[in-house]
C-alpha positions as CSV (number, residue, x, y, z in Angstrom):
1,X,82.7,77.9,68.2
2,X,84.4,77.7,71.6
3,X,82.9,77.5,75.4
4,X,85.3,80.4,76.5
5,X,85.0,80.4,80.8
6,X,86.2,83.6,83.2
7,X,86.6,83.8,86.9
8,X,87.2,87.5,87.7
9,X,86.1,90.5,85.9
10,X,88.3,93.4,87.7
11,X,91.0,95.2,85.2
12,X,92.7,91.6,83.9
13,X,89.4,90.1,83.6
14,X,87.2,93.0,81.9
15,X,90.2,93.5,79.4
16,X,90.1,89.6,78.4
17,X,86.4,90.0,78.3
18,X,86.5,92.8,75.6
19,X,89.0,91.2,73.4
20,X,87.4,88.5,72.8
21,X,83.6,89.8,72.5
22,X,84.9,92.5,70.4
23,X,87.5,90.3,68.1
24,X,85.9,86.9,68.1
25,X,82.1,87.1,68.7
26,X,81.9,83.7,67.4
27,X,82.7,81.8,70.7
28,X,80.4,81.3,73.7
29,X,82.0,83.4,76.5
30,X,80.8,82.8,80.5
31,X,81.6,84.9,83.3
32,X,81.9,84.7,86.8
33,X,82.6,87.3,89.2
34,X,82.4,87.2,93.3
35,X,81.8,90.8,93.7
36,X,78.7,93.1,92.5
37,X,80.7,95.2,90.3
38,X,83.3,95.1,87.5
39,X,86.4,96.9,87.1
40,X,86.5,99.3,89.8
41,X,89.8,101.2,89.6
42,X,91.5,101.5,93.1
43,X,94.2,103.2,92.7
44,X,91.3,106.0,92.9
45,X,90.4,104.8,96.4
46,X,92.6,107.0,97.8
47,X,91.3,110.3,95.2
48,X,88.0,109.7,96.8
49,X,88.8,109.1,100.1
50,X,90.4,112.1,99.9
51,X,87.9,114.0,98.4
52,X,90.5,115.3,95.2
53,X,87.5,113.7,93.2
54,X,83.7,114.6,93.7
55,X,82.6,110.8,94.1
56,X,83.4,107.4,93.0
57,X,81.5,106.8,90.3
58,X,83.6,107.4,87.2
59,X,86.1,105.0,88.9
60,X,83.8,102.5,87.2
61,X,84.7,101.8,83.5
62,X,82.4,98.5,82.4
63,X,79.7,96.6,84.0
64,X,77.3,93.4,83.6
65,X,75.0,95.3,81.5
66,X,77.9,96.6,78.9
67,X,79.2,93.1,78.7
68,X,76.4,91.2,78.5
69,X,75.1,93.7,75.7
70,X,78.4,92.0,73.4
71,X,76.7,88.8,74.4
72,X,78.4,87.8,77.5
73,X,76.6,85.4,79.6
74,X,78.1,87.4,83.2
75,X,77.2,85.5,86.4
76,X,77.7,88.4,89.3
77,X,77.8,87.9,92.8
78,X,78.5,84.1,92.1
79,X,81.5,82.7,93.6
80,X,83.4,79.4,92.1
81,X,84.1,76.7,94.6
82,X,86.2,74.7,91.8
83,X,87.1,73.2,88.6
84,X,87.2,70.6,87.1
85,X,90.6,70.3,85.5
86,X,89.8,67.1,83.8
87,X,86.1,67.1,83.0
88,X,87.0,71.2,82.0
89,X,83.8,72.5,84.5
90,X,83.9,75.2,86.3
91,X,81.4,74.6,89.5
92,X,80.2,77.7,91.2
93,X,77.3,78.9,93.2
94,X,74.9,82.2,93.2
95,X,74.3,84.4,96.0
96,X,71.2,82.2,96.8
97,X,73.7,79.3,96.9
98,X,72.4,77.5,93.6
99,X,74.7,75.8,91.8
100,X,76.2,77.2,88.3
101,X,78.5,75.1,86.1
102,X,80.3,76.0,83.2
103,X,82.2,73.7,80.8
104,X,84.7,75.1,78.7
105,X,87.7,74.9,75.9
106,X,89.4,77.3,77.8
107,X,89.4,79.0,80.6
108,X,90.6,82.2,81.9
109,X,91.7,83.0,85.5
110,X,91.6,86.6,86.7
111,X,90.9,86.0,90.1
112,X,93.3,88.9,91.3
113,X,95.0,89.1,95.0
114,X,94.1,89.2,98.7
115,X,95.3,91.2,101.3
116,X,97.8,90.4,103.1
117,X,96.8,89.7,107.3
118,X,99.4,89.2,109.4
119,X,99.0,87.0,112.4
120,X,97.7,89.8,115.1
121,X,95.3,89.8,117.5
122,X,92.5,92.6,117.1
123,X,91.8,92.4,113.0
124,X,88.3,91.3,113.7
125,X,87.4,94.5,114.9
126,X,84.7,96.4,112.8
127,X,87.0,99.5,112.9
128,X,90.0,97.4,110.9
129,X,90.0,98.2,107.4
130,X,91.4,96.3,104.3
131,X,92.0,98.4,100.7
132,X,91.2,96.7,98.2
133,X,87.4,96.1,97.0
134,X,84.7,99.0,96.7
135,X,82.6,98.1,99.6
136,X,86.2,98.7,101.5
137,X,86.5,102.2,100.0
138,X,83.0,102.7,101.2
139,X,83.8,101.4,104.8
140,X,87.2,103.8,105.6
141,X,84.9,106.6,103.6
142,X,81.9,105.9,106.1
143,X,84.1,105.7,109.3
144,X,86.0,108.9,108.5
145,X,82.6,110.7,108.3
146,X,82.0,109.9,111.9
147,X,83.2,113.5,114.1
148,X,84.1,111.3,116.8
149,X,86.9,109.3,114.7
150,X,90.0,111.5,115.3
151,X,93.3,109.4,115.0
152,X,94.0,106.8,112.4
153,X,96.5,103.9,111.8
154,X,97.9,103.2,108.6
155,X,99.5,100.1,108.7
156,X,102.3,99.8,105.9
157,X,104.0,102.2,103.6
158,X,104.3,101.0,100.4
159,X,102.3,102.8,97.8
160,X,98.6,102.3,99.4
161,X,99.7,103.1,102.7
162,X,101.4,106.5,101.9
163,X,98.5,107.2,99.3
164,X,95.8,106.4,101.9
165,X,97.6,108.1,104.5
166,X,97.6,111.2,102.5
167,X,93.7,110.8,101.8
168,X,92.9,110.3,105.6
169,X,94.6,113.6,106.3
170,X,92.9,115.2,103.9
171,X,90.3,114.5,105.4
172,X,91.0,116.0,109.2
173,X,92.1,113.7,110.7
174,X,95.3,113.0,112.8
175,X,97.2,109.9,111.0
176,X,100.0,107.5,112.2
177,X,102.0,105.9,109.1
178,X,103.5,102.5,110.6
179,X,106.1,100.9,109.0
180,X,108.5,98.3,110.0
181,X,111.4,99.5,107.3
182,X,113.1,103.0,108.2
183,X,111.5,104.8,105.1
184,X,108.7,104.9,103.0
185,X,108.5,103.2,99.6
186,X,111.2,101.2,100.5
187,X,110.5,98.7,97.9
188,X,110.0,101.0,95.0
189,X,112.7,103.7,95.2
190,X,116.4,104.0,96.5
191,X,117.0,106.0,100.1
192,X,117.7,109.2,97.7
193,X,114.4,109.2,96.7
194,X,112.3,107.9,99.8
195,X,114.1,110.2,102.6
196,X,112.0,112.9,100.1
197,X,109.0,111.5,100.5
198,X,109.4,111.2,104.1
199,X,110.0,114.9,104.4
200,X,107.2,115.4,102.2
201,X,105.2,112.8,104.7
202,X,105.7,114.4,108.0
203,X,106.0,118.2,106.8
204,X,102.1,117.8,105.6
205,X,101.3,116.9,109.4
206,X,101.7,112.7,109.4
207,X,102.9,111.0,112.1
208,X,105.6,108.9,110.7
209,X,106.3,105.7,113.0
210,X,109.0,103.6,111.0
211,X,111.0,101.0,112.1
212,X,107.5,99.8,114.3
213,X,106.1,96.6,114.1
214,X,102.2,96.4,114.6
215,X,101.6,93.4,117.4
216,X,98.4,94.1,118.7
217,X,95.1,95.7,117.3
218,X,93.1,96.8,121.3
219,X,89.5,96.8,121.7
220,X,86.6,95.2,122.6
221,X,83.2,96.0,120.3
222,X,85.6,98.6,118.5
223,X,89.2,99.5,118.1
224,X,91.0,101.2,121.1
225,X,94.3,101.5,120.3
226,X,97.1,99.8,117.8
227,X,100.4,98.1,119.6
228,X,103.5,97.9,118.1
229,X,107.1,96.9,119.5
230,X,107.7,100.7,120.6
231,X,104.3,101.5,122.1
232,X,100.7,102.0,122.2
233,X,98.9,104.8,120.7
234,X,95.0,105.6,120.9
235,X,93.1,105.8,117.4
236,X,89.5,104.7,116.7
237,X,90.5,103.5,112.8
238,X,93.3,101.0,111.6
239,X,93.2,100.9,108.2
240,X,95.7,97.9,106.9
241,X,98.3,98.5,103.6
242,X,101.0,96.0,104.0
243,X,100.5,94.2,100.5
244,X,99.0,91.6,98.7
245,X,98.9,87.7,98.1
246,X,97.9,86.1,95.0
247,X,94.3,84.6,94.9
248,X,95.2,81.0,93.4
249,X,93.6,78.8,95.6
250,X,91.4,77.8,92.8
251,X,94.2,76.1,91.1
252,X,96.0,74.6,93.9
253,X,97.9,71.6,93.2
254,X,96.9,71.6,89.6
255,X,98.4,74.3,88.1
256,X,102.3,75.1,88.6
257,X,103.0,78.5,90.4
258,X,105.9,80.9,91.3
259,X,106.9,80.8,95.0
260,X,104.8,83.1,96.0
261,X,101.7,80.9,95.3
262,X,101.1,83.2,91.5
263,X,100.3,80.9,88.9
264,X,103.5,80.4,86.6
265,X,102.3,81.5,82.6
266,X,104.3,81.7,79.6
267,X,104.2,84.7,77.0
268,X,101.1,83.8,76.2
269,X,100.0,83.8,79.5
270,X,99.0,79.9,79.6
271,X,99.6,78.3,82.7
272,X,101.1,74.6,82.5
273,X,97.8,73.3,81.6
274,X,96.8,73.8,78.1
275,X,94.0,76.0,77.1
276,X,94.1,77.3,80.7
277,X,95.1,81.1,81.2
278,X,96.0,83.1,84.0
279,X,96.1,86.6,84.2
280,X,96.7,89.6,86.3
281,X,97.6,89.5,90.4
282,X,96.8,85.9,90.4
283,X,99.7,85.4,87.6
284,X,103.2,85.9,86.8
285,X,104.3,88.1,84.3
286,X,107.6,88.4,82.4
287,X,110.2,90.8,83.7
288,X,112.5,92.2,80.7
289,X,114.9,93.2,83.1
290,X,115.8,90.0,84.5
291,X,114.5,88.4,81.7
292,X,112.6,85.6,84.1
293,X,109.3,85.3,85.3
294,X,108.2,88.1,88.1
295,X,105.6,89.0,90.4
296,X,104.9,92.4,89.4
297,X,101.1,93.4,90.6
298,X,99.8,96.5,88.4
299,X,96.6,97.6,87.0
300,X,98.9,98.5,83.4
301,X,100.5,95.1,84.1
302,X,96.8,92.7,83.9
303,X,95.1,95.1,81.5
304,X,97.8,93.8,79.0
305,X,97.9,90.1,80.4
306,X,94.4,90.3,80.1
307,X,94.2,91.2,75.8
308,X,97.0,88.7,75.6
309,X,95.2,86.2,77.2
310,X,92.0,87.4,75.2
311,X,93.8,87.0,71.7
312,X,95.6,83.3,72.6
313,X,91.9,81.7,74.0
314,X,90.0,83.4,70.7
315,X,92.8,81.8,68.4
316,X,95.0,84.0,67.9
317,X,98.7,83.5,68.8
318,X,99.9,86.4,70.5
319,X,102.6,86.8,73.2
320,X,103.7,89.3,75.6
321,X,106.3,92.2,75.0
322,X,107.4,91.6,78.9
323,X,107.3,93.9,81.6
324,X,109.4,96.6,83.3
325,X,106.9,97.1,86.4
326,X,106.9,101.1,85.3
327,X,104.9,102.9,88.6
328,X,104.3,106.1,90.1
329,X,102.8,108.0,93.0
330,X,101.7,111.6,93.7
331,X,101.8,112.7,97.4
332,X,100.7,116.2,98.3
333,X,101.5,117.2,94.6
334,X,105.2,115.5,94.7
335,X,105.7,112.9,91.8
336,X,107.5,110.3,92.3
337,X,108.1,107.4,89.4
338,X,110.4,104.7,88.5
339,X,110.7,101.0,86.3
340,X,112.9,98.6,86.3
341,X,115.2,97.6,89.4
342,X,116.1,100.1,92.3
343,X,119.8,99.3,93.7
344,X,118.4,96.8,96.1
345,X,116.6,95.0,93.7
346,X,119.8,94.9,91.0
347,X,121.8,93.5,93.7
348,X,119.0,90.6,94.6
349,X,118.9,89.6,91.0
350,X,122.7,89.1,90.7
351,X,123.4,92.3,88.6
352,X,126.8,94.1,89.8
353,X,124.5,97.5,89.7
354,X,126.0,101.0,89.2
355,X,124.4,104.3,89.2
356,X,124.5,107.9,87.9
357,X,122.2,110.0,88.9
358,X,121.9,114.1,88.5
359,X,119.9,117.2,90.1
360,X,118.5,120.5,88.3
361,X,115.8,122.1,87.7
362,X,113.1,121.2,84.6
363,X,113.5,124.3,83.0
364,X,116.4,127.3,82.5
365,X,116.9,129.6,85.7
366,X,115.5,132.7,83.8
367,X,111.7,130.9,83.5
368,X,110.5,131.9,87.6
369,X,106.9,130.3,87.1
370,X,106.5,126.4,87.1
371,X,109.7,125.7,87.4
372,X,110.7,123.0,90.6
373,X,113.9,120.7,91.1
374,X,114.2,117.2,89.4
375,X,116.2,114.4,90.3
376,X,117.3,111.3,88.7
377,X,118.8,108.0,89.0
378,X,119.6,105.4,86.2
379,X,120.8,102.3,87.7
380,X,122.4,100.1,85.2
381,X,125.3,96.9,85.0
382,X,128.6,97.6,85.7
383,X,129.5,94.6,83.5
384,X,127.4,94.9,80.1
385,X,126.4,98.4,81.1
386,X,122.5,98.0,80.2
387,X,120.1,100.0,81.7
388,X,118.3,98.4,84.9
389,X,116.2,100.5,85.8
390,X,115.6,104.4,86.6
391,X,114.3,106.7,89.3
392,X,112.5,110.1,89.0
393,X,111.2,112.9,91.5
394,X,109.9,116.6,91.2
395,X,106.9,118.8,92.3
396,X,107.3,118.9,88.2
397,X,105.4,116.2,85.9
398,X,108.0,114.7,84.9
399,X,106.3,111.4,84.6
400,X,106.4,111.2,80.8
401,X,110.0,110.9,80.8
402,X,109.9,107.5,82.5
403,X,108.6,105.9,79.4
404,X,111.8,106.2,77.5
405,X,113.2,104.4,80.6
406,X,111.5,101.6,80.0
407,X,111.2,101.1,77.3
408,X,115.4,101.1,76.7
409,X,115.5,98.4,79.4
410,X,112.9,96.2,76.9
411,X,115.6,97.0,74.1
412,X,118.4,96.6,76.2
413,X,119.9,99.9,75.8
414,X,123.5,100.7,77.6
415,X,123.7,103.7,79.7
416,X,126.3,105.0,76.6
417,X,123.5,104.9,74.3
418,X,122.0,107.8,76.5
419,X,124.2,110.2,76.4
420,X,124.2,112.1,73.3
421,X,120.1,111.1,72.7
422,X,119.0,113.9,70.5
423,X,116.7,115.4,73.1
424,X,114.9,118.3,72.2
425,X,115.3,121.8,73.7
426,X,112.9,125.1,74.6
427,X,113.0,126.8,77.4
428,X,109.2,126.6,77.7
429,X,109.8,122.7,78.9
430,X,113.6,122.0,79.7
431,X,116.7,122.9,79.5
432,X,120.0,122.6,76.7
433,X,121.8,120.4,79.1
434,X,118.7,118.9,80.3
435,X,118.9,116.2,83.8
436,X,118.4,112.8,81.5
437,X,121.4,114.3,79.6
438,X,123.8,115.1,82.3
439,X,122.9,112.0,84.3
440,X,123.9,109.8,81.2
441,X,127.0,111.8,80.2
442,X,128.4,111.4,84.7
443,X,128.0,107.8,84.1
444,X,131.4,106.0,84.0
């Protein structure tokens, strides 16, 4: 039998937790967790913020009762202060402030990601918000349900920005989207794609401020107004979106990290110390793209650190298939989805990118009903021709057809590989000469 430790039981941290009580019942496994609950789902933050769900409560898929019922030992709402490399203790106290230690054979760190705060005077405010835990959900929810808050500051547009931005107008309320690039998404998707969702931004009724840089938060027992480079604009909520950091100040000077501050893993998701794991946002993954490590942070991305982690402490060898950091995003019902490497990103890693890229709609002219534009870009190497990465947009689903994407850029498929794919056809769902097909066939 082993003494198995975690630190964090969000997505990367429940999923290690169930592979191991449910494939190796035989070891001794201890949890520790900071927060009061386990694996609450934020990318719903937004759905119930929103109101597009009735509450929040099915964003909740485990718990301390449901793990300690496989015979977990869970330790909520106790916070570890360090370990003990050497000794292999894990030192932590309760909410009471009693000490709780933990020896182990291994240990797992899931200890996630912090937001990012930039250096600006005003974030102390009660009426500045962070996205990230429950309670935070709770806190934007609480504020917006006051008649007297009327403008609101979303500070960054990158994924949670635009998707809480979307919520908060739902909701009423006047919203101002700050962003110091020139478009939203910037990081995800190529300006073919983002000028879309910029469009589809503004023409719901959000005030799009981009190329602004947020200096100042004003106020005294509450927020006033938000500052930026360009001007000063009254709101009574600033909710802040502009990333994430990786929580690894746990293994600091101990364990070797990217340079971000992630801890650096192999496949099997061990860090440079033996026995010692790291998964999720605290942790690197593997990019197949660029066939390195990567900072990718994704709920898909430390659910399937965390069973590879799970499988390698309980004894079995197990290592990762690698990552194409596949994502999407739904904004006033247009879809928006992509893996791999946008142009930008190609260039950065030293590929000499390419692109084809194509416009139709999903299904033949003659079907009237359900039946909306969709465009596509696969970026791939001019050189060996592989595809890097690909692009998709539509009021359509077409999110399904992202999958293929990546999973030819894990097989390092060539662009020519794509175009005579035996793709099926019925007008019901596409067309003969359907958009993956033309795109591939335009490449040169």
């Amino acid at each position: 039998m082993q003494n198995i430790v975690l630190i964090g039981a969000n997505h990367a941290g429940t999923a290690a937790a169930n592979t191991l009580l449910d494939n190796y019942p035989d070891n001794k496994l201890v949890i520790f967790d900071g927060n009061d609950n386990i694996s609450y789902l934020g990318c719903g933050t937004a759905l119930w913020i929103g109101r597009q769900i009735d509450s929040p409560d099915s964003l909740f898929y485990s718990s301390k009762e449901k793990l300690a019922a496989k015979k977990a030992e869970v330790h909520m709402e106790t916070k570890v202060g360090r370990i003990d490399f050497a000794a292999k203790t894990v030192y932590a106290s309760d909410k009471g402030g009693k000490e709780v230690k933990a020896s182990y054979d291994k240990l797992i760190i899931a200890t996630g990601s912090l937001p990012i705060m930039p250096k600006i005077k005003g974030l102390e405010l009660p009426n500045v918000a962070y996205v990230k835990l429950f309670q935070e959900g709770q806190k934007i929810d609480r504020i917006l349900s006051d008649g007297n808050v009327k403008n609101v500051a979303v500070v960054g547009a990158g994924y949670i920005g635009v998707e809480l931005a979307e919520a908060v107008r739902r909701r009423g309320k006047n919203v101002l989207l700050f962003e110091a690039a020139d478009t939203a998404l910037s990081t995800y998707y190529d300006d073919w794609f983002t000028r879309d969702m910029d469009k589809v931004l503004g023409d719901n009724g959000i005030n799009l401020r981009f190329g602004e840089q947020v200096q100042e938060i004003a106020g005294t027992d509450k927020v006033r107004a938000i500052i930026t480079n360009k001007g000063e604009y009254p709101v009574e909520l600033v909710i802040m979106a502009i990333g994430f950091r990786p929580n690894s100040a746990l293994g600091a000077g101990e364990l070797e990290t990217f340079p971000n501050g992630a801890y650096k893993v192999n496949k099997k998701q061990e860090t440079s110390k033996s026995g010692v794991y790291a998964i999720g946002d605290c942790a690197t993954v593997y990019s197949n793209v660029i066939e390195n490590s990567a900072y990718i942070a994704l709920a898909t991305n430390a659910v399937r650190s965390g069973v590879v982690a799970g499988h390698n402490a309980g004894g079995t060898a197990l290592e990762s298939a690698g990552v194409q950091g596949s994502n999407g995003i739904c904004i006033f019902g247009y879809k928006m989805v992509s893996t791999g490497l946008n142009l930008k990103a190609a260039e950065k890693a030293g590929f000499t990118p390419v692109y084809t890229q194509f416009e139709d709609t999903q299904k033949p002219a003659f079907i009237k009903e359900d039946n909306h534009k969709v465009k596509i870009r696969i970026v791939y190497d001019k050189n060996t021709r592989r595809v890097l990465g690909a692009q998709m947009a539509s009021y359509q689903d077409i999110s399904m057809g992202i999958h293929m994407f990546s999973l030819a850029i894990e097989e390092k498929v060539t662009i020519d590989k794509l175009k005579l794919l035996d793709i099926f056809f019925l007008p019901h769902f596409n067309q003969p000469y359907n958009y993956i097909t033309m795109a591939a066939l335009s490449a040169k």
